[in-house]
C-alpha positions as CSV (number, residue, x, y, z in Angstrom):
1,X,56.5,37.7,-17.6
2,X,53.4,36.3,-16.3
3,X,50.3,36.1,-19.6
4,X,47.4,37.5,-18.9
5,X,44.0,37.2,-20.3
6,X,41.5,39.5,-21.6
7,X,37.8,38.8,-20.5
8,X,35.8,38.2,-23.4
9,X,32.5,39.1,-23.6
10,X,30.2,42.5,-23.8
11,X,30.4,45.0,-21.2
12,X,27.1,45.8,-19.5
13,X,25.8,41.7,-19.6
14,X,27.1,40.4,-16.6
15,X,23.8,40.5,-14.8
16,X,21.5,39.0,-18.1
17,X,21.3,35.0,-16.6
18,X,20.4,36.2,-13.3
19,X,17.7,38.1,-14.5
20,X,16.9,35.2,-17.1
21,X,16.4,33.0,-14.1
22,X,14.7,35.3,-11.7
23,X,12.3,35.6,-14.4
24,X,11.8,31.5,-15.3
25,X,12.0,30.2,-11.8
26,X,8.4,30.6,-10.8
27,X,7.4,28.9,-13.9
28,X,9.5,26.3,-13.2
29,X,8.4,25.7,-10.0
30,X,4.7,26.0,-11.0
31,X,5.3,23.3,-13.5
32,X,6.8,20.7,-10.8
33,X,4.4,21.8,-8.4
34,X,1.6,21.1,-11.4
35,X,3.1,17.4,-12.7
36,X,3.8,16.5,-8.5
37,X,-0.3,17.1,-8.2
38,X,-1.1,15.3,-11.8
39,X,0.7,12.1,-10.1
40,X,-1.0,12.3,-7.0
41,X,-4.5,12.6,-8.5
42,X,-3.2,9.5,-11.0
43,X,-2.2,7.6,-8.1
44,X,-5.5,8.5,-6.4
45,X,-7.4,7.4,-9.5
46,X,-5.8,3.8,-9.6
47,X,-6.2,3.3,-6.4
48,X,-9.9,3.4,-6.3
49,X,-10.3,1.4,-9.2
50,X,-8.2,-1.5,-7.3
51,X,-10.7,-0.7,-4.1
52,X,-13.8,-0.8,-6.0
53,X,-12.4,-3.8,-8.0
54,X,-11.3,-5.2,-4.5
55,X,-15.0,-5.0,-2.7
56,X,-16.3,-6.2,-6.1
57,X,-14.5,-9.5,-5.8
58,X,-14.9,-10.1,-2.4
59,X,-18.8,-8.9,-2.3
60,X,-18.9,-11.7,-5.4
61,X,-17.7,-14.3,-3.3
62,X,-19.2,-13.4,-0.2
63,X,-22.6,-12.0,1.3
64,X,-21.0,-11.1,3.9
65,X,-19.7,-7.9,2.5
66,X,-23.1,-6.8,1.4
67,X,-25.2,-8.3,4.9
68,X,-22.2,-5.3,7.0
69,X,-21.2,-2.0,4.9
70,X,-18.3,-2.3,7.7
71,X,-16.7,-5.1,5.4
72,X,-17.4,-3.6,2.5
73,X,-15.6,-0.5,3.8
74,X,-12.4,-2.2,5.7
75,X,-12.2,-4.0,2.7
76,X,-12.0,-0.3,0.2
77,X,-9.9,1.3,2.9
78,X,-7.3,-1.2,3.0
79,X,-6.5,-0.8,-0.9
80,X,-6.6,3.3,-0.2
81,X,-4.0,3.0,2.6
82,X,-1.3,4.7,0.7
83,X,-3.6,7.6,-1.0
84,X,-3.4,11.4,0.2
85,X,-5.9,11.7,2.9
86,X,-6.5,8.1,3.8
87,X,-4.6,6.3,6.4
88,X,-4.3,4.1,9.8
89,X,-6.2,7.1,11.2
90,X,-9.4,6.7,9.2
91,X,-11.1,3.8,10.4
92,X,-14.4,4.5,8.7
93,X,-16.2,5.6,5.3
94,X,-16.9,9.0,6.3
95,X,-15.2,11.3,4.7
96,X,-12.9,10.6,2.2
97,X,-13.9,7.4,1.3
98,X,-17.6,6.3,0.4
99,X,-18.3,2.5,-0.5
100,X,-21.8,1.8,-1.8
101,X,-23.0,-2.3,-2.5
102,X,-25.7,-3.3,-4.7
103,X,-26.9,-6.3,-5.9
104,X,-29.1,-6.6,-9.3
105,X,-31.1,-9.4,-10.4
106,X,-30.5,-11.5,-13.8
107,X,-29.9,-9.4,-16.5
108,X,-29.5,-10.7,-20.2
109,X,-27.3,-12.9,-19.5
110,X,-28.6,-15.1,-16.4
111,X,-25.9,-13.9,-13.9
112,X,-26.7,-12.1,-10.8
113,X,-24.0,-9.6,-10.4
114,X,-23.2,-7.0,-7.3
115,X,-22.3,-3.3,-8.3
116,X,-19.7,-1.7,-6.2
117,X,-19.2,2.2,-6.0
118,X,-16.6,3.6,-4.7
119,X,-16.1,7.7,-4.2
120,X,-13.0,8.9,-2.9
121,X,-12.3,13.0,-2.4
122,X,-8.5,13.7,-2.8
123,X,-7.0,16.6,-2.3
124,X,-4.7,19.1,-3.9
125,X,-1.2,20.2,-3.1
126,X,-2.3,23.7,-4.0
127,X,-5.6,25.4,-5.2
128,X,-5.8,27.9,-7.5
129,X,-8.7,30.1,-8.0
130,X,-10.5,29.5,-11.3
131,X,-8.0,26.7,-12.6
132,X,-7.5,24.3,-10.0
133,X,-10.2,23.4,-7.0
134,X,-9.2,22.1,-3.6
135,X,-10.5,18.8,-4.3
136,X,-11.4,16.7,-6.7
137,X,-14.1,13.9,-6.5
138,X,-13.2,10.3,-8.1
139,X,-15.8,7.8,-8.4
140,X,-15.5,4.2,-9.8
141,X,-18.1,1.8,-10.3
142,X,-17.6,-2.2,-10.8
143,X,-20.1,-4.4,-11.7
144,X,-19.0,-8.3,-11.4
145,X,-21.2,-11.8,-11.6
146,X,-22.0,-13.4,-8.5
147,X,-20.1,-16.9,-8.1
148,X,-22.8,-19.4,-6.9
């Protein structure tokens, strides 16, 4: 004679997970969607530091950066390569991307130094009215001693 086994559990409950997920799925997804755009502005955020860092160093070590805003450019483009809205495609500091060079006489210390600026608009996977804009704007500014 074959055993068989009772099903254990309440009747009327079969249907209480389904509903438990139904209800914390979009939550869940918000909160990926959320932390996915938190790294991508992040990302975007390191990356113009290293650009403005980048046209820093070479506008130290060069006038040539300063003499064509083309350089200076090229030069913040190629470290943005890899951020959202920045690619092969953009071939100039339109947009996206804005590079501004200065250079300031001697300050307290003796040094003239060039001051780079670099803005970069990024935008988001998903806006939300009254939380979240489209876009944000990130600007970075480097200030390094000219090497005579």
């Amino acid at each position: 004679m074959p055993v068989r086994f009772k099903a254990v559990g309440r009747p009327g409950r079969s249907g209480q997970a389904l509903v438990e997920v139904s209800l914390l799925l979009p939550w869940l997804v918000f909160s990926f969607i959320a932390a996915f755009d938190f790294g991508i502005y992040a990302y975007s955020m390191i990356s113009t530091e290293s650009a403005a860092r980048t046209v820093a160093t070479y506008a130290s070590q060069s006038s040539a950066v300063a003499q064509s805003p083309t350089n200076a450019c090229a030069y913040a483009l190629a470290e943005l390569r890899d951020a959202p809205g920045v690619g092969p495609g953009v071939a100039s500091c339109s947009s996206p991307v804005q590079v501004t060079v200065s250079y300031r006489s001697p300050g307290a210390a003796g040094m003239n130094t060039v001051r780079v600026t670099v803005t970069y608009q990024t935008m988001n996977l998903i806006a939300l009215p009254g939380l979240m804009a489209g876009s944000l704007t990130i600007s970075r500014t480097v200030e390094m001693p000219i090497r005579g």
